[in-house]
N, C-alpha and C positions, 0 to 999 in steps of 0.2 A: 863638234865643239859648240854648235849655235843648241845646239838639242839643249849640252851639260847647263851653259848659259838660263838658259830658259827654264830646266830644271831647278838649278840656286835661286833664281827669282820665284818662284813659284813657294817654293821654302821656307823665303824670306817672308813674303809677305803674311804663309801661313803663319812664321813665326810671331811677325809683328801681329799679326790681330791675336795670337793666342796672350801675347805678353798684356795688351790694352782690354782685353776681356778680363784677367786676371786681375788687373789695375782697379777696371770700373768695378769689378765685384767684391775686391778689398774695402773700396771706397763706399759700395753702398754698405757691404756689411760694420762698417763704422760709424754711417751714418744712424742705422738702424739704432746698433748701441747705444749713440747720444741723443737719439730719439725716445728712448726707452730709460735713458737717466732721466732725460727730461720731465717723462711722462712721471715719473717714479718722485720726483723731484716737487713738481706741479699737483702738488695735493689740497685741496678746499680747506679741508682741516689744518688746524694750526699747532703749529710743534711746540712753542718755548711759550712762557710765561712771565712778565714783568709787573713790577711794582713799582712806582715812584710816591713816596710817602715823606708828604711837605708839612712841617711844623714853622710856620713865619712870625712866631710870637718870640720877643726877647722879655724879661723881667717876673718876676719871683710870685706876683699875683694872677700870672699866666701860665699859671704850673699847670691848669688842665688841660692847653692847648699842647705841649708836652708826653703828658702821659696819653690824650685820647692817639697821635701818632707812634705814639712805641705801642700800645694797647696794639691798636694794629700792622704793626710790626711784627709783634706776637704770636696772631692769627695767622698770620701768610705764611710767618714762618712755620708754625704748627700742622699750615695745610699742606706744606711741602716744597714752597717756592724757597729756593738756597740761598744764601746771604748774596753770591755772585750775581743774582739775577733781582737785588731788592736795590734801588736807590734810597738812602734815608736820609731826609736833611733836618735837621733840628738847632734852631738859633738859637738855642740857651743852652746850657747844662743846668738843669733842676737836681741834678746827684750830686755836683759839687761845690751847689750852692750853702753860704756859710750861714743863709737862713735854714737850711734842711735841717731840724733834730734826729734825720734817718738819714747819715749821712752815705752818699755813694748809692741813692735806691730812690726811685720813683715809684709809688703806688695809685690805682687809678679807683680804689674803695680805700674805705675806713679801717675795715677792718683786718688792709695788708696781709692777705693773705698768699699775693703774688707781684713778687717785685722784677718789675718790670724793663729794669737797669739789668740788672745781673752781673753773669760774667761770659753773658754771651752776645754784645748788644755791637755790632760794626756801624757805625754811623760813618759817613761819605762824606758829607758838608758840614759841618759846624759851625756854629757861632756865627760872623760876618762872614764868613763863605754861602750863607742862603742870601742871596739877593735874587732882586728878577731875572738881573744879566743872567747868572752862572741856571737859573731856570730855565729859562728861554732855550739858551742854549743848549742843557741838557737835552733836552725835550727835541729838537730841531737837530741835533747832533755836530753843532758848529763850534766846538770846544775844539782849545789850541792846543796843537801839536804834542805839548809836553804832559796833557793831563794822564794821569794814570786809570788802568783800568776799571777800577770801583769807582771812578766821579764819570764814566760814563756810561749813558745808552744805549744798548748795542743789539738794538730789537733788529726785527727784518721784517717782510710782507708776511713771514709766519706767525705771528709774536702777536700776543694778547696781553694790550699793558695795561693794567688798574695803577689808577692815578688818584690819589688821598689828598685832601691838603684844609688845612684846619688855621686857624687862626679869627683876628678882629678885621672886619669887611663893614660893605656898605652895599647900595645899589651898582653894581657893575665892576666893584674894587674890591679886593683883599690887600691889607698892609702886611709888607713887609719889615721885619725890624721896626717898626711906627717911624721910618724913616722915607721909607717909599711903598710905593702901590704897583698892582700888577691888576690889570681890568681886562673884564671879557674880550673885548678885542685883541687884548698882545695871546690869550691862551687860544682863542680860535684861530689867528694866524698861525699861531705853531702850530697846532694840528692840521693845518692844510699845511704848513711845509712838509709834516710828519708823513701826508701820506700820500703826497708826491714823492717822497722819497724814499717813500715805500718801507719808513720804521715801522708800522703796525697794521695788523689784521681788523683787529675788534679795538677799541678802547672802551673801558668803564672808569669813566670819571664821578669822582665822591668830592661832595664840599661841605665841611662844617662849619659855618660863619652865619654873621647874620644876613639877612636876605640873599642865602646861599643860592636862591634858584635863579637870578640873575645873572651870575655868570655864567653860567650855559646860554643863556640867552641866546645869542651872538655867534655860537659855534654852527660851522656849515660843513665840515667833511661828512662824508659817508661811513659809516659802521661806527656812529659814537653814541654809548649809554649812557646818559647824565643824569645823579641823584643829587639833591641838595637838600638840605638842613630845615630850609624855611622861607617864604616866600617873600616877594617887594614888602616891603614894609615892615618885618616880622625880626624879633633878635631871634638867635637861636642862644640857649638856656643852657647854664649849669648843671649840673646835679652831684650831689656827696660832697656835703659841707665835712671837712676833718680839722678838729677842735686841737688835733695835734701838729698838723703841718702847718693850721692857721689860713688857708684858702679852700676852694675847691679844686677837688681832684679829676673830675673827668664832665663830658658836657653832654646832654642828656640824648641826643642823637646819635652820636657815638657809642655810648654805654648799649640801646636798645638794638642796634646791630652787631655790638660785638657779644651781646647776651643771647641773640639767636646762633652765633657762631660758633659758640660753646655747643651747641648740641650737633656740631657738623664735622667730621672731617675727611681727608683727602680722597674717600670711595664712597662721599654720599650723592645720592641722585637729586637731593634738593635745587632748583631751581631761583631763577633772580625775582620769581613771580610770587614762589614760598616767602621769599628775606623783603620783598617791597609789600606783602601782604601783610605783614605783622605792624607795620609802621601804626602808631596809636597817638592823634594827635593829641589824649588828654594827658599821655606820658611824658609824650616829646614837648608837648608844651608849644609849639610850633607847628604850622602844614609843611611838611616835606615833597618834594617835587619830584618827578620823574620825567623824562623828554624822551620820547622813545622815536620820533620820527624820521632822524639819521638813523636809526639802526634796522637793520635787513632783518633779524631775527625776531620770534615769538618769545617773551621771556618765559613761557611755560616752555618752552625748547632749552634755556640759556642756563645750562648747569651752572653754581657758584663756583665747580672745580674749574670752570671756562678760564675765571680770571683770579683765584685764591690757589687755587690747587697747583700741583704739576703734575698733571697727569700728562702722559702723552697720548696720540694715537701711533702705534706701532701697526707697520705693512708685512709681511712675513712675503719672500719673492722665490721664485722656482730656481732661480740662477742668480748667481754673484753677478757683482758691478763692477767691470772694471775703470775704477775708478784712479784716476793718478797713477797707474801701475802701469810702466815699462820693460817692456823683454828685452832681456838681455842678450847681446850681441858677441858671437863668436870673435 
């Protein structure tokens, strides 16, 4: 009897360590997996692509503040970046203005050859919905509960956002609606909230204003490319007076980037070093800036498709991920 005894326990406890070996090695073989999503997950390269493209000008002699953001609207869209992934905010409607003799159409030449309204133009904010607040907030992701999905942000630590914004500025301000202002400091704290909060990878920020290179000033995150229009003391300029709409159409900074962009799209190798080379102050009328000292990269490395394009990088894996999937139980 003491023998059988001792036999069962003997059994037993073979059993228990078989069952607890089984366990631990369940357990690391899962671990591994999440280890290997992770790794898979945890890529340097950046997946998605954003555009946030700010027009803060309202009134009818501010038509090229207008057309230079749909102008580049145009481009992104052209390079591949999809309506879902472009914020566009535009304070005026210049297409259904009852000054326009083209009506329903905005052109950024004379000789309209590309209307830049169409019928393909998703705009997000309009009119009094561009203020600072509803900026700020996009940008920093603190938009209330009820906002719908095209009025928000929706980058991550993968996300490469190009940030436009155009209008009448000064030393360390852009006006909004000529009602209120938004100055280098309120855009450099959203960008440290941004990237605490790990909305973006890279930023390239673009400003067409006068003394555009001031507000970059002020900005201190890490990974941010900042191009401006024209330096402390400097307007930034018109260009294509039209005899037919009666203002000008487009502003001469904007025209000479988006005239190199014409010769680029979504599989070109061109670089940020190729589009900041071409800058010509006798064209532009203005010195345009460049701040490269937040940013980790060589802009001969920094393809245009980085932040115009969607390109992705794609990883090709030996074995599936089991991701979200649960076996099913007898």
């Amino acid at each position: 009897m003491n023998f059988l005894r001792a036999l069962l326990h003997i059994a037993g406890i073979f059993l228990t360590a078989y069952i607890l070996t089984a366990e631990v090695a369940q357990a690391a073989g899962a671990h591994n997996k999440r280890q290997k999503i992770a790794q898979f997950l945890d890529t340097e390269n950046h997946t998605n692509n954003w555009a946030v493209l700010v027009c803060t000008s309202r009134f009818w002699f501010n038509y090229r503040h207008i057309a230079n953001t749909l102008s580049m609207y145009r481009t992104v869209k052209r390079m591949g970046i999809p309506d879902s992934h472009i914020i566009l905010m535009l304070a005026d409607d210049m297409a259904c203005n009852p000054r326009n003799c083209y009506p329903a159409t905005v052109f950024d030449h004379p000789q309209k050859t590309t209307d830049l309204y169409g019928d393909n133009v998703e705009v997000d904010y309009r009119g009094y919905e561009v203020t600072v607040e509803n900026f700020i907030r996009l940008l920093t992701g603190r938009v209330e509960a009820q906002t719908p999905r095209n009025k928000r942000l929706l980058s991550d630590d993968k996300s490469n956002v190009f940030i436009y914004m155009t209008g009448h500025g000064g030393e360390d301000f852009l006006k909004f609606q000529d009602a209120e202002e938004v100055n280098s400091y309120d855009i450099a704290d959203a960008m440290q909230q941004m990237w605490e909060k790990k909305r973006y990878r890279e930023i390239l920020f673009m400003i067409d204003t006068c003394q555009a290179n001031t507000m970059y000033s002020k900005f201190y995150s890490p990974n941010v490319l900042s191009i401006g229009s024209s330096d402390k003391g400097e307007n930034s300029y018109s260009y294509f007076y039209d005899h037919d709409i009666g203002v000008s159409v487009i502003d001469r900074f904007t025209y000479y980037n988006l005239d190199f962009f014409e010769s680029v799209d979504m599989s070109s190798r061109h670089t940020m070093a190729d589009l900041i080379g071409t800058y010509n102050t006798s064209l532009i009328h203005s010195n345009p800036g460049v701040r490269t000292d937040l940013y980790a990269r060589e802009l001969q490395k920094t393809y245009l498709t980085d932040f115009f394009g969607a390109v992705q990088e794609v990883e090709l894996t030996a074995e599936p991920f089991p991701i979200g999937l649960k076996q099913a139980t007898g």
